[in-house]
N, C-alpha and C positions, 0 to 999 in steps of 0.2 A: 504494500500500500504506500501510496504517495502522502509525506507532510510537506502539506500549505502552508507557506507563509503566515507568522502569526497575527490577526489583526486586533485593532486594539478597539474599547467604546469604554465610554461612563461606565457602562450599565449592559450587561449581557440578559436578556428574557427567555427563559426554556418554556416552551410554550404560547399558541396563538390563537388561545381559547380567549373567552370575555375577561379574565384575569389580565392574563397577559396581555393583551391588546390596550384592555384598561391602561394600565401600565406604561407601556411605549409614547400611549396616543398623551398622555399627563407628560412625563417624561420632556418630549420631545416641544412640547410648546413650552416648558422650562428651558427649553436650548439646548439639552442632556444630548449625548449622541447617545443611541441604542443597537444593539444587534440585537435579533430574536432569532433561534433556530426554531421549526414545528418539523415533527416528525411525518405527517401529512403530508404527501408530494403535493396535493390536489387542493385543499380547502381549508381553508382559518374557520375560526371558531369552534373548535374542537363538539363537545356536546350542543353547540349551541350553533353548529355550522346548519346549511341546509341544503341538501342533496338536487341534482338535477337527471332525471331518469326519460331523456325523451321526450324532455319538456315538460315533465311533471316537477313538480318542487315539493319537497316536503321535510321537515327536520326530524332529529333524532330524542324523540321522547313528546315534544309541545311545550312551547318556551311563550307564556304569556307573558308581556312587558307592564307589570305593575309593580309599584313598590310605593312604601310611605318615605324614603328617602327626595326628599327635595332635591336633593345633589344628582341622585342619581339618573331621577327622571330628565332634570337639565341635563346631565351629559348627552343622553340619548336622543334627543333634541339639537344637541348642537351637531350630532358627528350623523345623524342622519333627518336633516329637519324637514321635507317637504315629503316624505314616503311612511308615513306614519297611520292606519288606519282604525279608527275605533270598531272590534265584533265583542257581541253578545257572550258572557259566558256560557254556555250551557254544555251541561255535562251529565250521566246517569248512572247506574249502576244496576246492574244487571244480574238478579240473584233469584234465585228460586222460578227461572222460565217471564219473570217480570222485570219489567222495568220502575227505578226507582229513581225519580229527579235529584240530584245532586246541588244546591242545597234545597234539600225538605220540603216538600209540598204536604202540607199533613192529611188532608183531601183524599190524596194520592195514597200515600203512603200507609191511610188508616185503609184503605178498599182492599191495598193488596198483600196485608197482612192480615188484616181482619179484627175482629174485636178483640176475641180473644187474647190473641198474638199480641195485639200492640198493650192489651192491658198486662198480659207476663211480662212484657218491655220494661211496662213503667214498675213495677214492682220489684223487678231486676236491679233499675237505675234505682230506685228508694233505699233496696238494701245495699248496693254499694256506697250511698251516701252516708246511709246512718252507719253503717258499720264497717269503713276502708279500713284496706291493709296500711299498715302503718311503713312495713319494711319495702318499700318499692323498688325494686330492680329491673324486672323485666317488660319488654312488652306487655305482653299478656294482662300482667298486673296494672301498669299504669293505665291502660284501657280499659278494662275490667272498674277500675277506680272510677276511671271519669263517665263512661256510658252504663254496667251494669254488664254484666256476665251476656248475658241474653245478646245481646245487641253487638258485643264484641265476637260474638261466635256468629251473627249472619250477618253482620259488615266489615270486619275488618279482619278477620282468621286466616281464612281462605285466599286473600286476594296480597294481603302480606307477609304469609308463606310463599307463596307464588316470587313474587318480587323478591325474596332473600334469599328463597331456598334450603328455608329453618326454621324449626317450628319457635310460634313468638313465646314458647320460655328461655330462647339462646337469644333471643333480640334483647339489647341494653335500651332500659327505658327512657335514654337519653335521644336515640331519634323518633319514640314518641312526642314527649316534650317537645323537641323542636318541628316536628310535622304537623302537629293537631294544635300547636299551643293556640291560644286567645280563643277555644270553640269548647264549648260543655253543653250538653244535651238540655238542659234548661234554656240555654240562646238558641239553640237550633230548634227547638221547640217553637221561642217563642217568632223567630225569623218564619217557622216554614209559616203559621198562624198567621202571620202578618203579611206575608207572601200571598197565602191565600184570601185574605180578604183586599186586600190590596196592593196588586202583582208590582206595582211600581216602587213601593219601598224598598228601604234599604235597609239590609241588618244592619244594627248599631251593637255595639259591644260596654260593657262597663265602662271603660275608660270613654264612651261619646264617641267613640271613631269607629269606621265600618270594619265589622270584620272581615281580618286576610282569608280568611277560608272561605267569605261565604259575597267576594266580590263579584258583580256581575257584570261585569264590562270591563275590560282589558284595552289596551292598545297594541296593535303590532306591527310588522314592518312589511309593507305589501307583496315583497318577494319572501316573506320567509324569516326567520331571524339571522342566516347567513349574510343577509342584506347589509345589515348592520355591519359586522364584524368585518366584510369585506372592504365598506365603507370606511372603517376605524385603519384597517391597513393601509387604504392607499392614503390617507392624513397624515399615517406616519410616513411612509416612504416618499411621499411629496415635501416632507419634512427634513428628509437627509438621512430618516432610521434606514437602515436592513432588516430586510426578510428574508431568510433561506428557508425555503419550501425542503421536503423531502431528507431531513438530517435532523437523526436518536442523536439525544444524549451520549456520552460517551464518558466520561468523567470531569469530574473537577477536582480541582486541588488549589492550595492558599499557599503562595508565599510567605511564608514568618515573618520575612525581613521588610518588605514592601507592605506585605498585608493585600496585596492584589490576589485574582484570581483567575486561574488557567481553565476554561470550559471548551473540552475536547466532542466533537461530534463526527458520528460515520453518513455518509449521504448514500442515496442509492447504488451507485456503483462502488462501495468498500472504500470512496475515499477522506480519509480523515482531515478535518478541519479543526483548529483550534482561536480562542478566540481568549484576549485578556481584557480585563475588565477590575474597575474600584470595586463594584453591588455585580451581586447576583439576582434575579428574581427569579424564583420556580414554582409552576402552577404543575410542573410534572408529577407525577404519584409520587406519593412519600415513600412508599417501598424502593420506588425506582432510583429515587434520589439516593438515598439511603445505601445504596448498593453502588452507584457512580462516587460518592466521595472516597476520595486516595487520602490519606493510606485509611482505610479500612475502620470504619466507627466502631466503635465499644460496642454502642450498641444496634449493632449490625444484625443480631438473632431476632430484638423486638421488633425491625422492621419487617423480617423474615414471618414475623407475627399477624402483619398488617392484613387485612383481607379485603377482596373486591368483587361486585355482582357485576358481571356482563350484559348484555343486550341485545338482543336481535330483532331489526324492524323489517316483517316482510311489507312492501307497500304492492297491493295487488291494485291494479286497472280492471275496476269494473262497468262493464254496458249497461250500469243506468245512471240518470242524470244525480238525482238528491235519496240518496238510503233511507239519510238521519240527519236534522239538525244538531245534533250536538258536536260541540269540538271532540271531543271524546268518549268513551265508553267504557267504564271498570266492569269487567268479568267475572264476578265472585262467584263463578261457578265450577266446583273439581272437577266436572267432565271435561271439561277442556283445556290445552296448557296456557293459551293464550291469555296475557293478563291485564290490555288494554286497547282498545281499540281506538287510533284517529279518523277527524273525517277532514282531510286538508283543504277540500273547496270549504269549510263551515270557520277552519282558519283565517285563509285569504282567497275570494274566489281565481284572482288571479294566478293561484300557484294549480290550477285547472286547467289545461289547457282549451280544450274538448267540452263545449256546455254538455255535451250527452253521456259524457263518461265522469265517472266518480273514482277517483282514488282513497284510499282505505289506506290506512298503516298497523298492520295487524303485530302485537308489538310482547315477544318472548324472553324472560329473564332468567338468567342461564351462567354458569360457570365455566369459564373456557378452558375448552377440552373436553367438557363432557358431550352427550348424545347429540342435544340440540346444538351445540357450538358445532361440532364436527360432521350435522348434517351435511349435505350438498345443496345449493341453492335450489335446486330442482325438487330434492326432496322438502324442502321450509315452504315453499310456494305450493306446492301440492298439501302439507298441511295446513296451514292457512288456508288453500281456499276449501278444503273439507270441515274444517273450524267455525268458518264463517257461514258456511249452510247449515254447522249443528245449529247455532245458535237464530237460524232461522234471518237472518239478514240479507243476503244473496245466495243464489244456488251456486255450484261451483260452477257451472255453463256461463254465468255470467263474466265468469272473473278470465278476463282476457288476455291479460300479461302483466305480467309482474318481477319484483327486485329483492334482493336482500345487501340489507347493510348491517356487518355487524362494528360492536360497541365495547371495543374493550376497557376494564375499570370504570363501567358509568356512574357504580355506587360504591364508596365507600362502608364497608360494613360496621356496623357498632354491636359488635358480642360483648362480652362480660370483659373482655383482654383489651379491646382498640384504646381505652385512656390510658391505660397502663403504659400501654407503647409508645405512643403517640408522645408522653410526659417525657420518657427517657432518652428519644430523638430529639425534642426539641432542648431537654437541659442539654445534652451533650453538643450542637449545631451553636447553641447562645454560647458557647465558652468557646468552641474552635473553629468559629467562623461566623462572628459579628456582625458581620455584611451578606449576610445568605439572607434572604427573605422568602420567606413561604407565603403563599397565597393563593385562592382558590380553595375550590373545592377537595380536587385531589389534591392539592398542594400541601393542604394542612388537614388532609384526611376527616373530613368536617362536610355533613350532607348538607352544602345551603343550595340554597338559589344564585338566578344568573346575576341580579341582585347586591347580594352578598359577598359573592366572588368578586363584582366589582368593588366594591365600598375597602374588601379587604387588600384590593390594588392602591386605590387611592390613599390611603392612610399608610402602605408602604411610601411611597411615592412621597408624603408627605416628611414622612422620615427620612429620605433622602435628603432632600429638598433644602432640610432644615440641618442634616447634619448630626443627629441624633436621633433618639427613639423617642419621639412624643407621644406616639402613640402604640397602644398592645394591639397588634389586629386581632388577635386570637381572643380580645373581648365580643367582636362581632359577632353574633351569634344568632340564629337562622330569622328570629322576630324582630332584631334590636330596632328601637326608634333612634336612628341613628340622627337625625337632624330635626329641627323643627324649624318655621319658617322666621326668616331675618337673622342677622349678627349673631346677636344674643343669643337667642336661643341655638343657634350654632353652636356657638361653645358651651352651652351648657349640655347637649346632648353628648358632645365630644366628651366631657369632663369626664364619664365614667370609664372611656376609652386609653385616657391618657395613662401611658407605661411607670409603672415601680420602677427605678434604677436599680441598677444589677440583681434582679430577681426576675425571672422566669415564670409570668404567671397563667 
C-alpha cells in the first residue's frame, strides 16, 4: 500500500452523519479549516442520508425535523431554507389484526379492545400506580410502572423485542426513560379524549408545552432528509472544508510532545491516507473508535463490550396509488418479523415518482450476520412482499420491484453492561487525549435523535471555539430543553450543561 503525503487541518471529523456535518458546517464559518473522512463512497448523512432507487427517494428509519431547540430548528433553516415542507403526523399500530391511531383516539381505541379489555387496562394502570416497583432497572419494569402490566404486554413487548432482539428484562430502563419520557397514560388519556372531541387540539403536557411524543405536525425537507445533509456538505466545501467520500477509519494516535493528532484512513482501493490535526471529532461507533486508538486502551475489553442492533429497509414499489395515510406503521404483531412499516409518498409526495405507484419501506431489525442480515436481496424482497399480504395491505402481485439497504450499528444497545463501558472509555479518552470529542449518536453510544446528535456537535464546536471545555455534551440527553427563546434564557438552559473541570461527568 501507498503512504500519502500527510495533510494537515484545525480539526479532523470521522464521520458525515448530522453530527459531523453539524460540526464542519459551525466549524468552518469560525474560519476553522476541516477534513472529514465518511466511510460511505456514495452519500452523507449516515442514518439520516436518503437513498435514491430509480427515482424513488426514501430514508433509512423516518427522520421527522422537530425539536424544542430554538438553535436547532434555526440551523436547519439556514443550511436548507427554501425546501422545507410542513406533513401531518400520523402514525398507527397494528396489533391484534386492528389498527390503533398513534397518539390515542379513545373512540377508536375503546371499539377495538372492547369494554372489557380497556377496563382490565385501566385497573392494570391503577395497580401499577398505587403499588410500583421501587427497584427499576429494566424495560419491562419501567413500562410496567408507567402504563400497567396489561398495556405493556399488547403495546410495547412485542414490537420492542423485535427492535433489540431481547427480551425487555435484558433492556436497561434507561432507553425507556429517554424514549417514552414526558408521556404517562393519564396525558395520553386525556390527549386521545381531547382529540376526540376536538381533532384540532393539541396535547399539552405538565410543564404547558406540547408533548414530544404526541406532536402532530413535523416539518421536512422535500427531497428526503439526505437533502439537508447534502446541502450542509456542499456549505462546507464551498467553505475550503474537505470531504473524502469512501475512507474507514484506520487509526489515531496523539503526539505527547505537540499534543496533535495522527488520523490514519484506508479508501477503496487499500490506499492509506493520513491526516494531522489540533481536535479530533468522532461521531464513528464507540466500539470502533475504541479499537482504532494506538497504542491500544486499557480499556479496550469494555469496548469489546459495546453492542449494536442492525437494520434492514426492504423498500418495495407497489401498483397502487395511496395504501395508507400514515407516515408509518408499528407491527406489534409475532406472526410477522417485520417491525415497521413506511409510507414515503405520506413523507414527501415528491420522493414518489409515479402518482400511480406507492412505495413502502418495509423495515427488519437484525444482528449482523445472522439469518436476516445474510439473506440475499432476493430473498428480503420476497419476504416483505409475502409480509405485507399477511398483514393484509397489498397482495404480493402488486409489489413490482423493489430494494434493500442494509444499516449497520443503527442502535446503540442499552443492556445492564452499556454505562458500565461507556464510563471507563470515556474516563480513560478524558486523560489520554483531551482533544478527542465524541458526539452523536454512535459517537457517544447514546440512543438520541437527529436533534440531539446535532446540539451534541454544537457544544463540541463551542468548546473548541472557546479553547476549553465549557460545556459537558454528554449532559444532552435525549428530552433536554436545551435552549429557550432570547439571551437569557440561553444561558440559563446552557447553565446545566456547562463542564466540572477535571472531572468526567
Amino acid at each position: 500500500m501507498t503512504m500519502e503525503t500527510m495533510t494537515k487541518a484545525d480539526t479532523v471529523i470521522i464521520g458525515a452523519g448530522p453530527a459531523g456535518l453539524t460540526a464542519a458546517y459551525l466549524l468552518t464559518q469560525h474560519g476553522r479549516s476541516v477534513t472529514i473522512i465518511e466511510a460511505d463512497p456514495h452519500y452523507v448523512g449516515g442514518i439520516s442520508r436518503t437513498v435514491n432507487y430509480k427515482g424513488f427517494l426514501f430514508d433509512i428509519g423516518g427522520h421527522r425535523f422537530f425539536s424544542k431547540s430554538a438553535e436547532i430548528v434555526a440551523l436547519w433553516r439556514e443550511i436548507l431554507p427554501d425546501d422545507f415542507i410542513r406533513r401531518p403526523r400520523l402514525s398507527r399500530i397494528y396489533y391484534g389484526g386492528k389498527y390503533y391511531s398513534y397518539p390515542l383516539r379513545a373512540g377508536e381505541a375503546l371499539g377495538n379492545l372492547g369494554l372489557v379489555e380497556a377496563g382490565l387496562c385501566v385497573l392494570s394502570y391503577l395497580k401499577a400506580r398505587l403499588f410500583p416497583r421501587r427497584d427499576v432497572k429494566t424495560f419491562h419494569q419501567w413500562v410496567s410502572n408507567q402504563f400497567g402490566e396489561r398495556l405493556y404486554r399488547m403495546f410495547f413487548k412485542t414490537y420492542t423485542e423485535k427492535v433489540w432482539g431481547m427480551s425487555c428484562d435484558e433492556i436497561s430502563a434507561d432507553w425507556a426513560a429517554q424514549r417514552i419520557k414526558g408521556l404517562n397514560l393519564l396525558e395520553a388519556a386525556t390527549a386521545a379524549l381531547r382529540k376526540s372531541l376536538w381533532p384540532d387540539a393539541v396535547a399539552i403536557g405538565k410543564d404547558g408545552r406540547p408533548i414530544k411524543t404526541l406532536i402532530e405536525q413535523f416539518d421536512y425537507p422535500r427531497l428526503g432528509p439526505g437533502m439537508m445533509w447534502e446541502a450542509a456538505a456542499a456549505s462546507v466545501v464551498a467553505r475550503g472544508g474537505v470531504l473524502h467520500m469512501g475512507q474507514a477509519l484506520g487509526g489515531i494516535t496523539r503526539d505527547s510532545d505537540s499534543g496533535r493528532y495522527i488520523v490514519s484512513a484506508t479508501d477503496q482501493l487499500g490506499r492509506q491516507h493520513r491526516y494531522e490535526a489540533d481536535h479530533v471529532i468522532s461521531s464513528a461507533p464507540l466500539r470502533d473508535l475504541a479499537d482504532a486508538i494506538e497504542p491500544q486502551l486499557a480499556s479496550r475489553s469494555a469496548a469489546d463490550g459495546l453492542r449494536y442492533r442492525d437494520f434492514i429497509t426492504v423498500a418495495l414499489i407497489v401498483d397502487q396509488p395511496d395504501l395508507f395515510d400514515d407516515n408509518w406503521i408499528y407491527i406489534h404483531d409475532p406472526a410477522v418479523k417485520v417491525g415497521r412499516i413506511q409510507n414515503f409518498r405520506s413523507w414527501s409526495p415528491d420522493m414518489v415518482p409515479d402518482p400511480k405507484l406507492a412505495c413502502l419501506g418495509l423495515e427488519y431489525f437484525c444482528f449482523e450476520g445472522d439469518t436476516l442480515w445474510t439473506s440475499s436481496d432476493e430473498e428480503l424482497i420476497a419476504l416483505a412482499r409475502r409480509e405485507l399480504a399477511t398483514i393484509g395491505l397489498a397482495s404480493e402481485a402488486d409489489c413490482i420491484d423493489g430494494c434493500v439497504v442494509r444499516q449497520q450499528k443503527a442502535y446503540p444497545v442499552y443492556d445492564e453492561t452499556y454505562k458500565t463501558h461507556v464510563e471507563a472509555i470515556r474516563g480513560e479518552l478524558a486523560e489520554r487525549m483531551p482533544n478527542l470529542h465524541l458526539v452523536g449518536r454512535n459517537g457517544m453510544h447514546k440512543y438520541n435523535n437527529q436533534d440531539h446528535a446535532m446540539m451534541t456537535a454544537m457544544l463540541a464546536v463551542e468548546n473548541i471555539v472557546a479553547g476549553r471545555q465549557v460545556y459537558d455534551v454528554w449532559n444532552v440527553n435525549e428530552d433536554a430543553e436545551y435552549h429557550e427563546a432570547g439571551e437569557g434564557g440561553r444561558v440559563a438552559a446552557l447553565a446545566s450543561l456547562r463542564a466540572v473541570p477535571q472531572r468526567v461527568r
